[in-house]
C-alpha positions in Angstrom: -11.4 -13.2 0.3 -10.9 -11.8 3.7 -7.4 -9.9 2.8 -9.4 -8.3 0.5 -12.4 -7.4 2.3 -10.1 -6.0 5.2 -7.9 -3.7 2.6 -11.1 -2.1 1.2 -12.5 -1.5 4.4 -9.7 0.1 5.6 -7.9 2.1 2.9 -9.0 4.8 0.4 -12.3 5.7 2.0 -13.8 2.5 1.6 -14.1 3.8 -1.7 -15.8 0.4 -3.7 -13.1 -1.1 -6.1 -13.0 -3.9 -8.8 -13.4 -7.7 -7.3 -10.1 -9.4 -6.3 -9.3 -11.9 -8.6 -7.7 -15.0 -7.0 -4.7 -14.8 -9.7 -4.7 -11.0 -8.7 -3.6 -11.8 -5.4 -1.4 -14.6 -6.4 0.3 -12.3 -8.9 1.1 -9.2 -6.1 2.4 -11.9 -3.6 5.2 -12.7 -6.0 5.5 -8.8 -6.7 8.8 -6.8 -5.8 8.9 -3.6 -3.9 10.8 -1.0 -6.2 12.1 0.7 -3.0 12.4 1.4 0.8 14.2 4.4 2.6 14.0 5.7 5.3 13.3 9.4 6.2 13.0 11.6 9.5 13.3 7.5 11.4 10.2 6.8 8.9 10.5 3.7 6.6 8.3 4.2 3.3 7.9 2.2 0.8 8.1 3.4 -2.8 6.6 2.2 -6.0 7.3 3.5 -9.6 4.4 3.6 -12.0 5.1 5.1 -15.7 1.1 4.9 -16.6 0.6 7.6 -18.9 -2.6 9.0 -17.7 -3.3 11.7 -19.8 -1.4 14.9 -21.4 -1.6 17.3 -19.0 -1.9 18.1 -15.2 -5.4 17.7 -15.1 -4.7 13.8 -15.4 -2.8 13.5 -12.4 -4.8 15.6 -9.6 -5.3 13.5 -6.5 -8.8 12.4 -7.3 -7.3 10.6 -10.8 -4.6 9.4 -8.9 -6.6 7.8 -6.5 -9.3 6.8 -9.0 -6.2 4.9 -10.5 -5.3 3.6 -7.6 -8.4 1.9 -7.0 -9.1 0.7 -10.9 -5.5 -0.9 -10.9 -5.7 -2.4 -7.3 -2.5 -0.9 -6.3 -4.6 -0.6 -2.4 -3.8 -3.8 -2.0 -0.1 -4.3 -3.5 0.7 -1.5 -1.0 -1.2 -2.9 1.5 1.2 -5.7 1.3 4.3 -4.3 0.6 4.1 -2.3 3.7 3.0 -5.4 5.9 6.1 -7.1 4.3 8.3 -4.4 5.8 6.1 -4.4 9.1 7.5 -7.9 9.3 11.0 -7.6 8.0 11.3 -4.6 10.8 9.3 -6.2 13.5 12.3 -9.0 13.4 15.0 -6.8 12.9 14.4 -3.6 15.1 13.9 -4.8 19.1 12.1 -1.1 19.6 9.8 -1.3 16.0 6.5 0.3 16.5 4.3 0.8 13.6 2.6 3.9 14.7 6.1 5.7 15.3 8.5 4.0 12.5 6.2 3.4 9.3 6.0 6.2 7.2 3.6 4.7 4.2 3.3 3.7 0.7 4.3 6.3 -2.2 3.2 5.5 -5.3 5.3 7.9 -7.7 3.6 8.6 -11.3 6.5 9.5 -13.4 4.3 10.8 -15.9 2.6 13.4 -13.6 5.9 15.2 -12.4 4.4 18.4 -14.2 1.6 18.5 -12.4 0.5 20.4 -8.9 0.2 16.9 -7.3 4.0 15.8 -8.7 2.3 12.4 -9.6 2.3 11.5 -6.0 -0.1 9.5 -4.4 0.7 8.5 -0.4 -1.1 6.6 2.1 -0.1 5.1 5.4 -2.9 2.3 5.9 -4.0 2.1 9.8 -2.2 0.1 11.9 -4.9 -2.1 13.0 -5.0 -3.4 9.4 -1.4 -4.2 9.4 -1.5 -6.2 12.8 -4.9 -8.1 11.5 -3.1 -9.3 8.2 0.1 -10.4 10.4 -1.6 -12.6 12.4 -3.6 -14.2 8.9 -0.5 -14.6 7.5 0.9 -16.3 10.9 -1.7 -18.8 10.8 -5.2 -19.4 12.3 -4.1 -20.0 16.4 -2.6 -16.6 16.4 -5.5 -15.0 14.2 -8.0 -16.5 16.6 -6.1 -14.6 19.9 -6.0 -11.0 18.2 
């Protein structure tokens, strides 16, 4: 799939992930975004996760985190939740500019609170890859212009 494709490319590294499964995809399109705020005129999505990782802080260092992250696919459901938002804002704020308004994707592990990292695991995926999938998802005669 090209979504796919374009997500690894451009998020975590490159770091190589597990094969998108059609129903994957299909599953994460029909997902819900747990929550958006706004701080410092940044929107940021956030995502609760209560994965129990292991017992102690050593389970949730940034490296785990991330290597979860990648196992579980959550790349790509932020990837999307934040180019929903890049939509909903692009109608709905005449000055929106990615670069200056989108804050990234949080991905709280509720588990990890005790740890140095707080369970946290943030990204803010380039804006290039947000403005490719928009014009995907707008259809193939606005694709073919970007």
């Amino acid at each position: 799939l090209k979504i796919d494709d374009l997500i690894c490319r451009a998020t975590l590294q490159g770091l190589t992930r597990p094969a998108l499964e059609a129903g994957t995809l299909n599953g994460m399109l029909k997902g819900f975004i747990d929550l958006v705020f706004l701080y410092n005129d940044r929107y940021y999505v956030l995502d609760y996760k209560s994965n129990r990782l292991g017992t102690d802080s050593l389970a949730y260092t940034h490296d785990k985190l991330q290597s979860v992250m990648l196992e579980a696919r959550y790349d790509l459901q932020y990837v999307l939740y934040l180019l929903a938002l890049h939509r909903h804002l692009k109608s709905r704020k005449s000055d929106y500019d990615y670069d200056r308004h989108m804050g990234g994707a949080i991905y709280l592990f509720l588990r990890g609170g005790h740890a140095e990292s707080r369970g946290i695991y943030a990204d803010r995926p380039p804006r290039l890859l947000i403005e490719h999938l928009d014009a995907l998802f707008d259809g193939p005669e606005r694709c073919a212009v970007s």
